[in-house]
N, C-alpha and C positions, 0 to 999 in steps of 0.2 A: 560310347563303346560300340564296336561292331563287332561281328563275327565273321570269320573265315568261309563258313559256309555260305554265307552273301556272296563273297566275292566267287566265290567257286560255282554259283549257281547261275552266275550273267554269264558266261562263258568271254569268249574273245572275239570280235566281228569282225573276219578278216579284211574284209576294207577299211578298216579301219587302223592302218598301223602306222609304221614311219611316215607316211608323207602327211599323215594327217597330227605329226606332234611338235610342225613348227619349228624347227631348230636344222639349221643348215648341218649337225650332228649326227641327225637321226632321219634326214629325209632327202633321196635323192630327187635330183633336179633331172625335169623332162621339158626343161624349155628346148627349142630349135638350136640348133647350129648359129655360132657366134657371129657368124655372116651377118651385117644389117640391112635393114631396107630391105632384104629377102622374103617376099610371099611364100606361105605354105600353105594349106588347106588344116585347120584345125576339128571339122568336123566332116563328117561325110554329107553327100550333098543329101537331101530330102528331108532330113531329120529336122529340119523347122518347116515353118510354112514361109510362106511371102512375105506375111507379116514379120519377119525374122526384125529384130529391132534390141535395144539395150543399149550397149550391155555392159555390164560391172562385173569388176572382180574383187573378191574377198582376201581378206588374209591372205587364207591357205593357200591362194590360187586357184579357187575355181572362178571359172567362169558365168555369169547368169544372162540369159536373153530370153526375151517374149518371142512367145510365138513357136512353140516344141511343140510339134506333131500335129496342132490343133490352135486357132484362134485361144484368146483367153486362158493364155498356158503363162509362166516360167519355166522356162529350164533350166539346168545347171549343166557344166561340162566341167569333170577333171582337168588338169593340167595336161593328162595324158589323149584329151578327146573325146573321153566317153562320158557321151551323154543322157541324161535321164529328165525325168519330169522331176521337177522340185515343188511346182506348187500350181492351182488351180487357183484362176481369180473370180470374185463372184460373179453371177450369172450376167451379160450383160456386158460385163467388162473385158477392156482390151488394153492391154499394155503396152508404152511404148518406151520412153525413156527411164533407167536406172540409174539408182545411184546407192551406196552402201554407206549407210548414213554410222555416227559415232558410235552407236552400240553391236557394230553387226547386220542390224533391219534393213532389208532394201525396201526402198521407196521405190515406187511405180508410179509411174502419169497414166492415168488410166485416160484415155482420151474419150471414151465413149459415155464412161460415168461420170465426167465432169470432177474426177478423184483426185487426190494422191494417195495410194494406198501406201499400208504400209507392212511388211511380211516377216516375222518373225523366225530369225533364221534357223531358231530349236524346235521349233514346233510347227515350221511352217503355215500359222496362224495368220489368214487375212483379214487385214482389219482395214476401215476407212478412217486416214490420217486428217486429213483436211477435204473438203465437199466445198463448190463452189461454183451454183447455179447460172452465174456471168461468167463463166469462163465458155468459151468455144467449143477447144479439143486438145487440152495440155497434151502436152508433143512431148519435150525432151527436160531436163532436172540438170539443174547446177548445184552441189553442193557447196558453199560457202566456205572458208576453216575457221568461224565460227557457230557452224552450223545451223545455216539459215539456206533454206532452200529459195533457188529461182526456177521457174516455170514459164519456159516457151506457151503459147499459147494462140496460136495463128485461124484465120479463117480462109479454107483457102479458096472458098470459093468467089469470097470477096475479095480477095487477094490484100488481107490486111493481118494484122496481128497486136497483140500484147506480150505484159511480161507479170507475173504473179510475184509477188515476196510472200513467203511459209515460214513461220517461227518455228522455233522450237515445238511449240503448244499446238502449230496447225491452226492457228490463226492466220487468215488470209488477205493482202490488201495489195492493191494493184500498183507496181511499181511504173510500169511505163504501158503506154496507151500509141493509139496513130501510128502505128508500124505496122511495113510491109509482111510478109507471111515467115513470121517470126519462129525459128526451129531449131537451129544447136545454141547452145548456151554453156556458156564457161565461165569460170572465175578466174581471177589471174592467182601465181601464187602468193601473194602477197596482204591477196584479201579485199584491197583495193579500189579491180576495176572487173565489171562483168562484160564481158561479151555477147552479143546475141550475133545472130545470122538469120537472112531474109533469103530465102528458097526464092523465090520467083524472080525477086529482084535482083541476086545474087550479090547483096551486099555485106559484110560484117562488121558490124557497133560494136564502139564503147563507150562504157556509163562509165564515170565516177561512181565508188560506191559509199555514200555518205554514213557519218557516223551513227544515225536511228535504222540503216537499214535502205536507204531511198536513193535512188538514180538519180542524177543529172551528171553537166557537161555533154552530152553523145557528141561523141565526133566518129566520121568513117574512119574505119580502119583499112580497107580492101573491098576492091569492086573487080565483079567479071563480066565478061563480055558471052559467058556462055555456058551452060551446064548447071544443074541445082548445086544449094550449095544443101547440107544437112547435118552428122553430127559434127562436135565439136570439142576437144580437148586440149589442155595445157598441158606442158612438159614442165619439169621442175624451173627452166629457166626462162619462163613464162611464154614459147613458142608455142602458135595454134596448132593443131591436126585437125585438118576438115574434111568431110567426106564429101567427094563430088559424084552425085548420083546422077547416072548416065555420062559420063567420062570414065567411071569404072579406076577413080584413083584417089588417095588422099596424100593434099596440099599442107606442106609443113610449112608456116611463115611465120613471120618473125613477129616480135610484138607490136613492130610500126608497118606491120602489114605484107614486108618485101616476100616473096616464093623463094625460099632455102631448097626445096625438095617437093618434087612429085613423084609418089611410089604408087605402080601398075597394082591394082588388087586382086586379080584374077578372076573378075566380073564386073559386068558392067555398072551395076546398082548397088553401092557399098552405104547401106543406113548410119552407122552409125560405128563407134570404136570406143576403147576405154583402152587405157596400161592400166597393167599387171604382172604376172610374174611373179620369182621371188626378187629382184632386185626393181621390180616396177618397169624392166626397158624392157618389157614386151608386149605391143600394141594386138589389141584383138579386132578384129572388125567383123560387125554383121554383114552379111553381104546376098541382094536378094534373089538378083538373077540364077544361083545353081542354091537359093536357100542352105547355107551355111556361114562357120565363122572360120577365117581366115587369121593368118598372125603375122608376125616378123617383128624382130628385132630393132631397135632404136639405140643412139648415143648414149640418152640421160632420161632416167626416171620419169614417169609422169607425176606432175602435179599432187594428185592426190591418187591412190591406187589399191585402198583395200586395206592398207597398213593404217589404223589409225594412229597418227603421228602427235595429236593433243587431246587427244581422250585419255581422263587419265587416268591410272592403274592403280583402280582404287585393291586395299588390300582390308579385309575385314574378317577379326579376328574375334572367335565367341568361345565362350566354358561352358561345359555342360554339367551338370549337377550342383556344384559346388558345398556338398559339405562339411567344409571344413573354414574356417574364419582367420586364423593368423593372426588375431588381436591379442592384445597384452591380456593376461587371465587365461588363455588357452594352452592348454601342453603340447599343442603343435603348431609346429613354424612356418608359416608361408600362406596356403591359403587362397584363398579371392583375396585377400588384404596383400598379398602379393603383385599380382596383376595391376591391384588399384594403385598402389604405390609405382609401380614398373612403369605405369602410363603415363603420370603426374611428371615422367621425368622426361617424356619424350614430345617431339614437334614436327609435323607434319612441314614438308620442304615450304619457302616462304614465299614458292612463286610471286605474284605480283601483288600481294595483299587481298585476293579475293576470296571472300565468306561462305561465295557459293558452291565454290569447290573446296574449302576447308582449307586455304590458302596459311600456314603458318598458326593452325589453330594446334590445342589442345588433343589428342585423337583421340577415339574414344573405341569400348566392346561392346560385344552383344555378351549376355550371361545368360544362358536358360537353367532356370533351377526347378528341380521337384521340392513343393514346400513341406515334405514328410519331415524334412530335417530344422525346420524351426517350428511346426506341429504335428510330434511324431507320434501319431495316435496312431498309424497304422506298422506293419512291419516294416524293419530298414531294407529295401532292396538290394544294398550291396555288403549286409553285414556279412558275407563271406565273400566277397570281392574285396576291392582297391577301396573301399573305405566303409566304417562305421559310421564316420561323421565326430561333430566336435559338440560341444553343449549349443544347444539349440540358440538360448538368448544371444553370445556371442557370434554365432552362423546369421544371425537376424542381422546385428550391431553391424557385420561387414556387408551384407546386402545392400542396406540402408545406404551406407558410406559410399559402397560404389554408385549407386542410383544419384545420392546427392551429387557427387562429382562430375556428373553428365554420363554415366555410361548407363546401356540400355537392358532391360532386365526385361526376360521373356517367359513364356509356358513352356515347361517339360512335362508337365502333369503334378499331381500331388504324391501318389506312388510308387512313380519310375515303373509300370508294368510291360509286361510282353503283350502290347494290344493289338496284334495282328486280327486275332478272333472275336475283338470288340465290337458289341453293337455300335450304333450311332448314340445309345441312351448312355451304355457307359465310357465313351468317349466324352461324350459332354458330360458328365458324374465327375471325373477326374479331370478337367479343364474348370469346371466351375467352383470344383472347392480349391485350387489353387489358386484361383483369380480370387474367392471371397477372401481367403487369409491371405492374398498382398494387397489388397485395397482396405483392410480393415484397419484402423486408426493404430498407430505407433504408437507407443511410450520409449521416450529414452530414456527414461527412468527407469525402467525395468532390467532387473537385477539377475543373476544366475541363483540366488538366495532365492530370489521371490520372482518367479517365474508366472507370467499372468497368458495361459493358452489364449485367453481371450483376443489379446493384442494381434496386431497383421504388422506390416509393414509401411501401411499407410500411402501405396502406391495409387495415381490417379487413377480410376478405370481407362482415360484415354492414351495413354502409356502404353497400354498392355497390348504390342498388335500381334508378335510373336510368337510362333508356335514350334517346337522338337520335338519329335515323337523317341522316346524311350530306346534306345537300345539301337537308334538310327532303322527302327522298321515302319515306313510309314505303311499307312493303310487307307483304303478309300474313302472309311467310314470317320477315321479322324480328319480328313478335310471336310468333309461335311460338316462336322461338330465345330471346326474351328472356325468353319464361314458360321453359326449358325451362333456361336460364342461371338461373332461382332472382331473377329482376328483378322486381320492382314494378309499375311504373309506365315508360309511355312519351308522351314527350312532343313528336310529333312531325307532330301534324294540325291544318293551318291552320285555323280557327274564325271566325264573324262574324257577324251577323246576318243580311247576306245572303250571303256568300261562305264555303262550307264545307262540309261533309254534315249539318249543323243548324241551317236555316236559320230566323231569327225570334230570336235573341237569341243574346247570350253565353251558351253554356253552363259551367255550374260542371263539372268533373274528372266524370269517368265512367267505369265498369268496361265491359270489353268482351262481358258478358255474350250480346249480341243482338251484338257485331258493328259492323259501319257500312258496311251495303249499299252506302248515299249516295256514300261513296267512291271516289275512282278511282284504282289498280284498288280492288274491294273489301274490305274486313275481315273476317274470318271469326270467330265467337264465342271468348273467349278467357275463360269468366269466370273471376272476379275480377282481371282485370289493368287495371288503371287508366289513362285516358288523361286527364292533364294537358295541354287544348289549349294550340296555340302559339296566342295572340289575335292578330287583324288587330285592325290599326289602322283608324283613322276621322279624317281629315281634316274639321275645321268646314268647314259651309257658309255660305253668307253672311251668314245674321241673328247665327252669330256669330264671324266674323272678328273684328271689332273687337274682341271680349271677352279673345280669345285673341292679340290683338297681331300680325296679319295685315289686311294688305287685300283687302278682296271680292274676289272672283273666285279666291280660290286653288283652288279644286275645281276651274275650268274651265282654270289655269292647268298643274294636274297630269295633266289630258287630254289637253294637248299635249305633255307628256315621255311618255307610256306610251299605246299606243291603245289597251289594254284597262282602263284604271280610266274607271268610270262614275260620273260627277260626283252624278247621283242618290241614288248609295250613299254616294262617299266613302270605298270602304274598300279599303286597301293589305294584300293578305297578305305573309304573310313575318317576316323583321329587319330591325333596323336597316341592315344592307344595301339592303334596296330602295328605304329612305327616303335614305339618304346618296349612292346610285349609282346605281339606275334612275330613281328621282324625281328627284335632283341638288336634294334641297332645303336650302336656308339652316339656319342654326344655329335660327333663327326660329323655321321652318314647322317643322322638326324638333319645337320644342319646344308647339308651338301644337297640333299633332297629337298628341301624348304625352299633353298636357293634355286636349284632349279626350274623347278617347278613355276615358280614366281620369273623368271626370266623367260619360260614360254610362252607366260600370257605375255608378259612386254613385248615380248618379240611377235605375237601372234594379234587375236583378236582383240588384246586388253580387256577381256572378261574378267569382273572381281576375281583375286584369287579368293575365298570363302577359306579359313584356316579353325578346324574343330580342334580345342582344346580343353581338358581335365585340371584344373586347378588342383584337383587334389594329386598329382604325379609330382606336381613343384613344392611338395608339403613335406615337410621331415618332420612326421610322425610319432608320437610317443611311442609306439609299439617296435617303429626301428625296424617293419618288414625290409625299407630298401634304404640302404646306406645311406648317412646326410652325403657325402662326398660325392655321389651316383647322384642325387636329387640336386644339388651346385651344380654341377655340370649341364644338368638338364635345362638348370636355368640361363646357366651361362650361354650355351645355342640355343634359348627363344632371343635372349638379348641380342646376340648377337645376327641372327637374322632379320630383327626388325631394325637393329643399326645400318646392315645393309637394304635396306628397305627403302628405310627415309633417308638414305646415303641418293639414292634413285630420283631427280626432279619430278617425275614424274607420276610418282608414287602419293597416294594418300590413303592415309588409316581411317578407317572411318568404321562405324556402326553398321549395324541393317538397316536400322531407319532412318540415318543419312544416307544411306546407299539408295532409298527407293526415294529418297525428297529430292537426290540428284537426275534418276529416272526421270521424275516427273515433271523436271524443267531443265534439260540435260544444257551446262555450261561446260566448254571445254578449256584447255590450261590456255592462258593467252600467250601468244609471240614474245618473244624476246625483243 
């Protein structure tokens, strides 16, 4: 449940609007002039240093390059050119090739630290990905599309080189050896075949790329007679872009090597390029002689560009309290025994059979419940809200049931209080008598007749990683408690693109390492404790209502139910609460919003959509406050948005704590 005065109290950051929600709907395009092959200046000259190098593009379309204002920098550039500091690398380090790895992270070759860092793109958090004491001075990053990084790595004063392969895990092992001064590096798109390029020698290889990951066959692809050769990019139809530092141009050839195209860069020193854009055909390039990046237009899409194209869109779907049970003996209908049954009938797309990404499995929820409602020794917190609850042993019986099933049950407290004002002592007080009554021994024997307070749910203590703060208000002092309680992960900070402490996109799950200043009140550093945002939703605007089976004007329409949603944005924090009660919207717009919402992450960064819902809204009640007819409906748009869901190859339902075991060894959908 949230409150309106949250959302009214983040106000709206006005950089933060249309161009930042993803949908060619609601965001105007500031690429160049359709003209190709046409240079323009994308930044003004002085704003990097020399070191100007990169550079990747994101989703959204920004831009990032090392080397803004100062050595040991990232920056970032809009689409529209303006540029800012995005992140500082640690002391020491210098940056030179990027890449925007499957969750959002750029990866950085820190040449001077022997790195690949890796930067956090919500919290701008640098971290060191991989370290690797026999390396020289990793130069430039190939990402693989099964996400396996390669690493130029040249000496150049011996005038030789290597090649690094980087797991997933940042485990390191040296793919190729005995080469010249080894610096742009590509994949093809196919996966295939890696490219390297030797600057002095001005030659360009290719590997086969074997099925554990390993190089062999090299054969030359392209030799010159004159000028460096340095980065290096594929286009979707596996043509290179190279940049010739000191000819001041970059050479487009084909995959058996032939020159299609030489474009003038409008400086002599051009490091390095990436595509980007919203359709991927607009080539960026560092360029160092007037230190700036430069652009122009292309036929066909680059290779890979920001859009992650098999990362995939995971959707994760959680209930908060759940008092109510839905089992036979109860006078109310639906329940958590609803959900649990709803999922038993659904299957995750069957991609190629793999486990790791939940390939055609079972899906599965997160539940966070306060255990007042199977030992209600304390007051019910919501006996004058949306529910009293059901008989405690049957509220147990469906816990149990879901947990057997494989769904994941989490802390909301025992409870459910307003603990903004909480110490640390009674944050852990209500996190630990919740955790002692679900880990305390079951009886399924146990009767509504003969009720034993004794019993728990018999939950392992190692189960337990998950944490909700009450009323969706976190606080600084319940991360503290919940790291402190041996918890994982909390899942409790409204998110958006423009409404949230990270504003400019969905962000993917993030550790607390730096905190979240942004926040009100604020977060204090907790690293490694993970925060799984709760997502705001995003109401269509008008160009696409129709698509979503609403009539225009619903954005102006949900101005008039709440005075703080701003029709510009579209975006409702919270759960299903605010959409079913503060909005008072239709089974429709319910679902026309879900929909949405869920097609900007696909279309954008594929950050989990995170979806907060009330079991007890899909419950028809003995008391009869809300129609059964109105509560069918309600179910009929969950269903049917999770049918368009797994309708999506791309899509997988999963848990929280599937969601961070895929973090932690990120495998992406395979090829067709």
């Amino acid at each position: 449940m949230n409150r309106a005065r949250r959302a009214r109290s983040i106000g709206l950051p006005l950089a933060a609007l249309a161009a930042l929600l993803l949908s060619g709907a609601c965001r105007k395009s500031s690429e160049p002039a359709e003209g190709l092959f046409i240079v323009s200046p994308l930044t003004a000259e002085g704003q990097f240093t020399a070191g100007i190098e990169g550079p990747a593009c994101d989703a959204a379309g920004n831009v990032y390059a090392a080397g803004y204002a100062r050595q040991g920098t990232i920056g970032r550039v809009n689409p529209d050119g303006r540029a800012e500091l995005f992140a500082g690398l640690p002391e020491g380090s210098v940056g030179n090739g990027i890449r925007v790895g499957p969750t959002g992270a750029l990866f950085v070759a820190d040449y001077t630290g022997h790195n690949i860092l890796m930067v956090d793109p919500a919290t701008r958090f640098v971290r060191v990905f991989a370290h690797e004491p026999a390396m020289n001075q990793p130069n430039d990053l190939a990402l693989s599309p099964d996400g396996v990084l390669y690493a130029s790595d040249p000496n150049w004063q011996a005038g030789t080189g290597q090649v690094w392969r980087i797991d997933a895990r940042g485990r390191m092992t040296r793919a190729a050896a005995d080469m010249g001064t080894t610096n742009g590096i590509e994949v093809s798109p196919d996966g295939r075949t890696l490219y390297v390029n030797e600057s002095a020698q001005r030659k360009i290889w290719a590997f086969a790329i074997l099925p554990d990951g390993g190089l062999a066959d090299k054969r030359l692809v392209a030799s010159f007679q004159d000028f460096g050769l340095d980065g290096m990019r594929c286009d979707a139809d596996g043509n290179l872009y190279v940049t010739r530092h000191g000819k001041g141009t970059v050479v487009k050839l084909s995959p058996k090597g032939r020159i299609l195209r030489e474009i003038d860069v409008l400086g002599s020193k051009p490091s390095n390029l990436c595509f980007g854009g919203q359709d991927g055909r607009t080539v960026y390039v560092t360029e160092v002689e007037h230190t700036r990046l430069v652009r122009f237009r292309v036929d066909r899409p680059g290779r890979e560009w920001g859009k992650p194209s098999r990362t995939p869109q995971f959707v994760c779907v959680s209930s908060d309290d759940n008092g109510y049970s839905g089992l036979a003996g109860s006078p109310h209908e639906g329940g958590l025994h609803y959900f649990t049954e709803l999922f038993a009938g659904l299957r995750n797309p069957a991609g190629s059979g793999d486990a790791r990404i939940c390939d055609g499995a079972s899906p599965h929820y997160t539940f966070f419940v306060n255990t007042r409602f199977i030992v209600p020794d304390v007051p019910n917190p919501h006996s004058g809200g949306y529910g009293v609850g059901d008989d405690p042993v049957l509220v147990k019986r469906a816990w149990r049931e879901a947990f057997e099933r494989g769904h994941e049950i989490a802390v909301h407290t025992h409870s459910h209080p307003h603990g903004r004002p909480f110490t640390v002592a009674q944050w852990e007080d209500e996190m630990r008598r919740s955790i002692e009554i679900l880990t305390h021994p079951y009886d399924p024997a146990e009767t509504s007749e003969k009720p034993d307070p004794s019993t728990g749910l018999g939950i392992p203590r190692q189960a337990l990683i998950g944490f909700r703060a009450p009323f969706i208000e976190p606080a600084d002092n319940g991360m503290t408690a919940a790291v402190r309680m041996g918890l994982t992960y909390d899942s409790s900070i409204e998110e958006g693109p423009g409404l949230g402490p990270h504003p400019g996109d969905f962000p993917w799950p993030y550790t607390l390492d730096v905190g979240i200043p942004a926040q009100n009140p604020p977060i204090a550093s907790h690293p490694g404790f993970w925060e799984i945002p709760l997502g705001n939703f995003v109401a269509p605007p008008d160009g696409a209502c129709e698509r979503y089976g609403v009539p225009a004007g619903f954005r102006a329409a949900l101005a008039k139910r709440q005075d703080y949603f701003r029709a510009e944005n579209g975006e409702i924090t919270g759960m299903d609460w605010n959409l079913w009660n503060e909005y008072a919207m239709t089974p429709a717009e319910f679902l026309a919003t879900l929909k949405y919402t869920l097609d900007l992450h696909l279309d954008g960064n594929r950050s989990p959509m995170t979806i907060g819902f009330h079991s007890e809204l899909y419950t028809i009640r003995r008391d009869g406050k809300t129609a059964p007819d109105l509560i069918r409906a309600r179910r009929a748009a969950v269903e049917a948005f999770l049918a368009y869901a797994l309708a999506k190859p791309e899509v997988r339902l999963v848990d929280h704590r599937e969601l961070l075991e895929w973090l932690a060894n990120p495998v992406l959908l395979h090829q067709e």
